[in-house]
N, C-alpha and C positions, 0 to 999 in steps of 0.2 A: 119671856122666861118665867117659869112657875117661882115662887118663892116661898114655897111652901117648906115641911120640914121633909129631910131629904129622907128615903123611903129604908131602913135598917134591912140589909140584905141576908134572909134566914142563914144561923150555922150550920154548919156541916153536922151530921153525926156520925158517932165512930162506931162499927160495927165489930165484934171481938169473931174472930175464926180459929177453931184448932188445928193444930198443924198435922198432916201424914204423910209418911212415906210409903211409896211404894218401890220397892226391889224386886228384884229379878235373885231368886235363892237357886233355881236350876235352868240350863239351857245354855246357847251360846252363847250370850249377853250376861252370864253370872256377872253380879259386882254392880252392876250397873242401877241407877234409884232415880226417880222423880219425886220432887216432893214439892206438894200444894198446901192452900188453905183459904176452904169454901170454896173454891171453883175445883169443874171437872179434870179429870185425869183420862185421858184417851190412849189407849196405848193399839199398838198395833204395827205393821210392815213400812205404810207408806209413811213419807217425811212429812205428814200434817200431823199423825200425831204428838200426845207429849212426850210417852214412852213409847223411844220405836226399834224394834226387835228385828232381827235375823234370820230368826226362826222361819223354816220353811212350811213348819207346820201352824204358825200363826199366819190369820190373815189380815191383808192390809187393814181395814179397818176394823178391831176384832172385839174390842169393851171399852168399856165407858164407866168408872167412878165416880160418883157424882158424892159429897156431902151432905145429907141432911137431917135435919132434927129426926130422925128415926134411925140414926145411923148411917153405913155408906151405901150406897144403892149400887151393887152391880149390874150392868146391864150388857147381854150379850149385843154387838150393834148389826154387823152383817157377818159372822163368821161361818168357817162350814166345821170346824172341830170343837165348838162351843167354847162355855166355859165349864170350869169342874170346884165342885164346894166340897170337901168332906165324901168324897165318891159319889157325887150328884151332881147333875148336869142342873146348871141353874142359867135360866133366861133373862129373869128380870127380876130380881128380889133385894128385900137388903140384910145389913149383917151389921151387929152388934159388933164393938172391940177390936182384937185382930187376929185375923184370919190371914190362910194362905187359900189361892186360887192357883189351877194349873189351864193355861192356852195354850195345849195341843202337848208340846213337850216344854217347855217352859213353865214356869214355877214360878209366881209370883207373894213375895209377903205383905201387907197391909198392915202398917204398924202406924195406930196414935203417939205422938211423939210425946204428949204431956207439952207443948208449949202453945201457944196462939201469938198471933197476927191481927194489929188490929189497923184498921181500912176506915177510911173517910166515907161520904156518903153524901154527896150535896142533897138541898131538898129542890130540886130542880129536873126538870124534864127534857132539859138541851143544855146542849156547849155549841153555841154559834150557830150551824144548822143540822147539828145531826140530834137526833130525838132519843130518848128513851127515859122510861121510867122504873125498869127493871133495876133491883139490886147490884148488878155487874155495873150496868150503864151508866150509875147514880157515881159509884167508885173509880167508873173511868173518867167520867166529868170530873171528877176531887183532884184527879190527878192532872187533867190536862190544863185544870185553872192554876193549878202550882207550873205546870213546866213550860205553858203559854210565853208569861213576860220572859222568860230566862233566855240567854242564849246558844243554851246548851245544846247538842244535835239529839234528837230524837228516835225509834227505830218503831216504827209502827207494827202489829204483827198480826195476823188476823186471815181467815179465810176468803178463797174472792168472794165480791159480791156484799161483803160486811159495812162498805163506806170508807174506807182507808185515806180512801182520796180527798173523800169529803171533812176528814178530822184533819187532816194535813191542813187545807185551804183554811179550816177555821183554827186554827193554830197560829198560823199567820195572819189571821184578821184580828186575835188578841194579843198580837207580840210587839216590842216596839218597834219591827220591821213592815207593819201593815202600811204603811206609804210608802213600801217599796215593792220592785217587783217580785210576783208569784212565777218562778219557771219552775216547769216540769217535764223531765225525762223518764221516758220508761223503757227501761231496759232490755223488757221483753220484746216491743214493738221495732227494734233498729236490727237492723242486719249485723253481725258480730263485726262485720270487716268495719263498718261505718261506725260504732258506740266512740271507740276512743275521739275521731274527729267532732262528733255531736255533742260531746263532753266538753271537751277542752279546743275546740277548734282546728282551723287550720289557716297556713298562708299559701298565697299562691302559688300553684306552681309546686305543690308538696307532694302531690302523687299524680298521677295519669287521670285527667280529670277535673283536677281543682283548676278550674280558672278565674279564679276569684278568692279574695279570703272570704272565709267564713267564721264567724265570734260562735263558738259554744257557748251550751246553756249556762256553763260557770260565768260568763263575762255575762252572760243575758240577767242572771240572777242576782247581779252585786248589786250590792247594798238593800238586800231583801234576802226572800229564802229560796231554797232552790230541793224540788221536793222530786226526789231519783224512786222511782215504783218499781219493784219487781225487782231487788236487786239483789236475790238470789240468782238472776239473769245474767249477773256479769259477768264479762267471760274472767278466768282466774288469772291471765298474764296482763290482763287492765287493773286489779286489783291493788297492787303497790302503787300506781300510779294514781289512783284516787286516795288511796291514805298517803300520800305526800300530800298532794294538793289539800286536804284536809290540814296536816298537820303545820305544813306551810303557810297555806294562807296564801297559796299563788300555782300559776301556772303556765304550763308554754305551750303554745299550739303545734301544730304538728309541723315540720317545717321551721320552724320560729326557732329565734336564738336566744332571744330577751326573754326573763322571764315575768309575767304579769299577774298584779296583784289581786287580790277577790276578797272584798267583803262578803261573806255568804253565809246562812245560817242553814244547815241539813236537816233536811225530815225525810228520811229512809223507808221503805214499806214493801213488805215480802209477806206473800199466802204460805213459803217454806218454813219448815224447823231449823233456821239458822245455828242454832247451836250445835245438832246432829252433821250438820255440812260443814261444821270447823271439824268435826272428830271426826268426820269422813276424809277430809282433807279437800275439800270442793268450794269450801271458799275459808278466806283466810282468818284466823283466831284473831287478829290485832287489829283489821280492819271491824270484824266482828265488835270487839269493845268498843274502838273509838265510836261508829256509829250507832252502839246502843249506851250513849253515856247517861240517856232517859230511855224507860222502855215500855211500852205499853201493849198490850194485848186487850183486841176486839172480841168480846164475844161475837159467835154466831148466832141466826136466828134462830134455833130452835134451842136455845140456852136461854134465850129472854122473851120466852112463847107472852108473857105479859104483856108486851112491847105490842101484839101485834095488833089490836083496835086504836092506839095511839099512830103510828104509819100507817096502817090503811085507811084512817079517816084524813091523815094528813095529804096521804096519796091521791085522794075523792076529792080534796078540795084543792087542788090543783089541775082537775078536770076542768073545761070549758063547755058547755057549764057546771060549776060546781057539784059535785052529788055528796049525799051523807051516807052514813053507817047505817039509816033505815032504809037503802037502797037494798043493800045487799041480803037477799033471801037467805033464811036462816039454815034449809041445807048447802049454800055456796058458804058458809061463815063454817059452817062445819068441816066443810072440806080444808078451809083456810087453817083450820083450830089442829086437824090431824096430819097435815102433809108437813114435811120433813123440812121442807126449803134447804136442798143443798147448795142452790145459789144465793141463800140469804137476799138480805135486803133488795139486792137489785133483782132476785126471781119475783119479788114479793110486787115489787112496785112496777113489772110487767105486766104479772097477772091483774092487778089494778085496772091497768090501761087495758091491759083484752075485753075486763070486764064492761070496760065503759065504750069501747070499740063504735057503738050504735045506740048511741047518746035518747033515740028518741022509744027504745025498748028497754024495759026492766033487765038487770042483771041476772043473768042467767047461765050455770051450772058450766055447761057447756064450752062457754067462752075461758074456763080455768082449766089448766094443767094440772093436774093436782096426782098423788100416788094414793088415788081412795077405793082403789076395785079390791074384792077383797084375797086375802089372801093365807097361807095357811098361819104364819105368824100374827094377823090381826086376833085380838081377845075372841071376838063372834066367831071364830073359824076355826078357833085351836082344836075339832075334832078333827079334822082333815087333816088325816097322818100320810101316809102313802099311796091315798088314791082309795083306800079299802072304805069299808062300811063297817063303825061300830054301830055295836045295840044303842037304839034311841034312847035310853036312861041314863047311860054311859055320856053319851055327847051330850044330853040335857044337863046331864052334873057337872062336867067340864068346863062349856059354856056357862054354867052359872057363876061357876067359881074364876073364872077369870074376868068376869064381868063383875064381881061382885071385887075384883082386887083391882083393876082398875077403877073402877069407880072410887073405890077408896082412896088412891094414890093420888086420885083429883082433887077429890076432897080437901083431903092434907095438905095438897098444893097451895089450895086457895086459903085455906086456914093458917098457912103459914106452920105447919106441923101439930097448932092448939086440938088440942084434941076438943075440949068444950066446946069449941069454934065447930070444931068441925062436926060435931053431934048437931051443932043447930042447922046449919046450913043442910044436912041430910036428915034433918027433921027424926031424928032416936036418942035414948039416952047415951047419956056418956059410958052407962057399964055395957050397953048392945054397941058402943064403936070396939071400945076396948076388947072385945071379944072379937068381932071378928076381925079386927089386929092382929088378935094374936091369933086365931085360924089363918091369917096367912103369914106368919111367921114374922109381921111386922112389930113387934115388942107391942106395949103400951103406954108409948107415948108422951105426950107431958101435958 
């Protein structure tokens, strides 16, 4: 054993965020508000988003909010009635203060609240075995190293494919329950007649069938943690039945008279807006709190686009044999850099494995899935309106100028909003960014 001096494990640091709300001022949903700080705001029909609307004439997934040193960014995402600024259809720009926006017949306000939020920020690149080094990831690690030891139940929340499962396992390998066992149920994969018996059991002789007892995952999981997936999945008259057995600390199998006790610690985890499902009435508000008594939200992969030469090298070197990040051809990185990943993490670490499929050939374009053909909403293509032909000067200016605003919004990315930064790294002065900042109506910056 080393006896050397033991190694000071860097602090955290704390990141300040201002707070906004966003409302709903006309449409069916008046009254209704989301409110963040630094992270996006997704509003739209379907229950993944944060704000989810009724509107017939919104669509399911309709904009995106995002916070940044430039202000907030709205972003139309896949809509077909857009978004509307001051009677202008705006696609992708940002906006100074607060504004209102209208999606379709609904009316939404955008109000800075004057207060902030401030967020931990390990200097670390993992929590057990999940990676990242994006902003989001750095604050989820903060938080998962505070609710690790505790024994409090957890409610994980995040799109498929983000690793959910993978944060749950390492949650339990830093708790004092890691010498015990890890069960896991997922609610989605049991047939609804079958969830209550795979839960809590059964004795023999309970229904048509049972010839034997069977111990559910609650008895499999004592004295450890017992981590239930999907559990927007459960059906709603099981419901009561796990918030007893929560609140109790016991339970009876089906068939069974005695009731039996369970040491068990919960880690919960749903790709749904559980909250939208208590006020729909589809799963229950009480159950809701006790299993998010900690709560945490995954970003997606195209929220922590940072992230992705830190996993894809990690993904390469779990190849047999091993490959690197100099494998991969710079138009296949490209594709990596522009596709959307709706499967997150786990599309990502697919296409990995496609690419490395024939280990004794260079990685090659072909072997990825990617959404890179081009199309009218890509920047290069914004003349292609309806099929028509404009005058070549017209679409040479168009194409310049969205070329010339994405490029910028990269820029800014990687500079972290500095504008000096960002003058150097695209090689002009600081008063040629500022200008065409403000030719695309992105302010001037800081």
């Amino acid at each position: 054993m080393s006896e050397g001096p033991t190694r000071a494990r860097p602090l955290p640091t704390v990141v300040r965020y201002a707070k906004v709300r966003v409302s709903v001022t006309r449409g069916p949903n008046t009254g209704l508000y989301f409110e963040s700080a630094g992270t996006p705001v997704r509003i739209g029909t379907s229950t993944e988003n944060d704000l989810v609307l009724t509107d017939d004439t919104v669509s399911r997934r309709h904009a995106e909010l995002q916070p940044t040193p430039l202000g907030m960014r709205v972003r139309d995402v896949e809509s077909t009635n857009g978004i509307v600024l001051g009677g202008v259809r705006l696609k992708d720009g940002f906006v100074t203060g607060d504004f209102q926006i209208a999606l379709g017949e609904t009316w939404l306000a955008v109000q800075w609240l004057g207060e902030t939020v401030d967020r931990e920020q390990v200097q670390t690149d993992r929590f057990g075995d999940v990676l990242g080094r994006a902003p989001r990831m750095r604050e989820l690690f903060a938080d998962l190293e505070r609710i690790a030891p505790s024994e409090v139940s957890l409610l994980i929340e995040g799109e498929t494919g983000t690793g959910k499962d993978l944060i749950a396992e390492s949650v339990h390998a830093q708790s004092q329950r890691a010498g015990g066992p890890f069960a896991v149920f997922d609610c989605g994969a049991v047939a609804p007649t079958m969830v209550e018996s795979e839960l809590f059991g059964h004795e023999r002789g309970a229904f048509t069938g049972a010839h034997a007892t069977h111990t559910g995952v609650f008895e499999q999981a004592s004295g450890g943690t017992l981590f239930i997936d999907e559990i927007g999945e459960l059906p709603l008259e099981l419901q009561p039945k796990l918030l007893r057995a929560l609140e109790k600390r016991e339970i009876r199998r089906i068939g069974g008279r005695q009731t039996i006790a369970v040491d068990v610690r919960i880690i919960a985890a749903t790709n749904r807006n559980l909250r939208f499902e208590t006020q729909q009435g589809r799963f229950r508000q009480d159950l809701y709190f006790r299993l998010a008594t900690t709560h945490v939200a995954v970003p997606p992969l195209r929220d922590r686009m940072e992230d992705l030469e830190l996993l894809v090298e990690y993904f390469l070197g779990l190849e047999r044999p091993p490959r690197h990040l100099s494998d991969v051809p710079v138009h296949v990185w490209e594709m990596f850099q522009n596709h959307r990943w709706p499967g997150n993490v786990r599309e990502l670490r697919n296409a990995v494995q496609r690419l490395t499929v024939t280990p004794d050939r260079p990685l090659h374009h072909d072997h990825v899935e990617t959404a890179s053909s081009p199309s009218a909403s890509s920047p290069a293509q914004s003349w292609l309106r309806d099929g028509s032909v404009v005058p070549l000067r017209i679409a040479r200016r168009e194409a310049g100028d969205d070329f010339e605003r994405a490029y910028l919004e990269f820029v800014l990315q990687r500079s972290g909003g500095n504008v000096t930064r960002g003058a150097a790294l695209a090689e002009v002065s600081r008063q040629m960014m500022q200008k065409l900042m403000r030719k695309h109506g992105m302010g001037e910056g800081r």
